[in-house]
C-alpha positions as CSV (number, residue, x, y, z in Angstrom):
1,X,-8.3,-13.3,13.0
2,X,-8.5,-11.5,9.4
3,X,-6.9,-12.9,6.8
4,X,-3.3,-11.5,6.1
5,X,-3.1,-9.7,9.9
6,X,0.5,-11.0,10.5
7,X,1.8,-10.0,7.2
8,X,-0.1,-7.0,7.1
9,X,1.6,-6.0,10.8
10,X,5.2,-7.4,9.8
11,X,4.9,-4.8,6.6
12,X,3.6,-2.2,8.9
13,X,7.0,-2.9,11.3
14,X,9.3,-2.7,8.1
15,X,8.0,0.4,6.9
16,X,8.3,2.1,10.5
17,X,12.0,0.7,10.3
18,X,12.6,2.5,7.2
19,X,11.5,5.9,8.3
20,X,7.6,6.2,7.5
21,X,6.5,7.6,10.7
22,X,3.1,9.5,9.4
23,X,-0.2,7.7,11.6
24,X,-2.5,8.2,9.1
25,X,-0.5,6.7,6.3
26,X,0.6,3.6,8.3
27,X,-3.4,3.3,9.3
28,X,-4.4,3.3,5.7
29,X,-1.5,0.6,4.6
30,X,-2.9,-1.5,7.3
31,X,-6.4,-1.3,6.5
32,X,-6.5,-0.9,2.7
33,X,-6.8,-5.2,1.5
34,X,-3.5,-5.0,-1.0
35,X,-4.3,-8.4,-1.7
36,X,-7.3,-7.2,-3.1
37,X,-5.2,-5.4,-5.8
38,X,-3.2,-8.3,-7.3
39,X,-3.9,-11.6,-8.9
40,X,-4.8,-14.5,-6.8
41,X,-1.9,-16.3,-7.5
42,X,0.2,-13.3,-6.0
43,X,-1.8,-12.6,-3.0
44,X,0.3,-14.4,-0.5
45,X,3.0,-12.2,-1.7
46,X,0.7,-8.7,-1.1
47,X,2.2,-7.8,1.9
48,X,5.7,-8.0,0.6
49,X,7.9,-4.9,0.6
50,X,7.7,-5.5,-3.6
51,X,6.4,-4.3,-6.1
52,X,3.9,-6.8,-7.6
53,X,2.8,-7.5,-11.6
54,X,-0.5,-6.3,-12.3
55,X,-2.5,-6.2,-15.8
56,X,-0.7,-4.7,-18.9
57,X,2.6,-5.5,-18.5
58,X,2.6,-2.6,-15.1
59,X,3.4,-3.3,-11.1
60,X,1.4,-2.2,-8.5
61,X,4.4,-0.1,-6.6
62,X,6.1,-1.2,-3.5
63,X,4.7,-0.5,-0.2
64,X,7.2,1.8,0.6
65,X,7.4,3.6,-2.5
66,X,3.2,4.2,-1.9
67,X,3.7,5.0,2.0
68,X,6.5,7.8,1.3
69,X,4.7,9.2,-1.7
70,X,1.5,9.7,0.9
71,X,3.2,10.9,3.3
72,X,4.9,13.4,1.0
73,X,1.0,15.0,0.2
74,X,0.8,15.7,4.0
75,X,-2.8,15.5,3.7
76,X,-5.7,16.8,6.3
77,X,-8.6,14.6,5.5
78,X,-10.3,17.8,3.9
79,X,-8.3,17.2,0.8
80,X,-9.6,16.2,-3.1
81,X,-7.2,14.1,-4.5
82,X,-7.5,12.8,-8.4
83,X,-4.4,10.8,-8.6
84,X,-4.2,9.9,-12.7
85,X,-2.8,6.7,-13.8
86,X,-3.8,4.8,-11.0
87,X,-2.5,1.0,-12.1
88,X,-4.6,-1.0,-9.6
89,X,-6.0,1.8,-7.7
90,X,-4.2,0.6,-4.4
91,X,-2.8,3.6,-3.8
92,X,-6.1,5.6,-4.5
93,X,-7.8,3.4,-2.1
């Protein structure tokens, strides 16, 4: 089992519960490691529907907030995509 499956599957279930319907989006939240992302002390909390502190006084954004922001792109997989001011680069990933 990988670390963080069950949290990781709960957040995909809440986010499916609160509209985010796009495959490819819900595939990337899944397999992207958000725990990666925050401080070690906070990685239990990764898969929270939260935003999370992160470096320099900013928050790596909510779950949802990331899932309906990608979904908004309606990307192809041909795209190029510079996202500026990336905080943690979760979303990026």
């Amino acid at each position: 089992m990988q670390p963080f499956q069950n949290e990781k599957a709960q957040l995909i279930m809440t986010l499916r519960g609160m509209g985010i319907v796009d495959a490819d989006v819900l595939s990337a939240i899944e397999q992207v490691p958000r725990e990666m992302f925050v401080a070690r002390a906070l990685q239990a909390h990764a898969y929270e529907n939260a935003s999370l502190p992160i470096a320099m006084d900013q928050t790596i954004s909510q779950p949802y907030i990331v899932a309906i922001m990608s979904a908004a792109l309606q990307l192809t997989g041909r795209e190029r995509v510079l996202e500026i001011g990336t905080g943690s680069g979760y979303q990026a990933a």
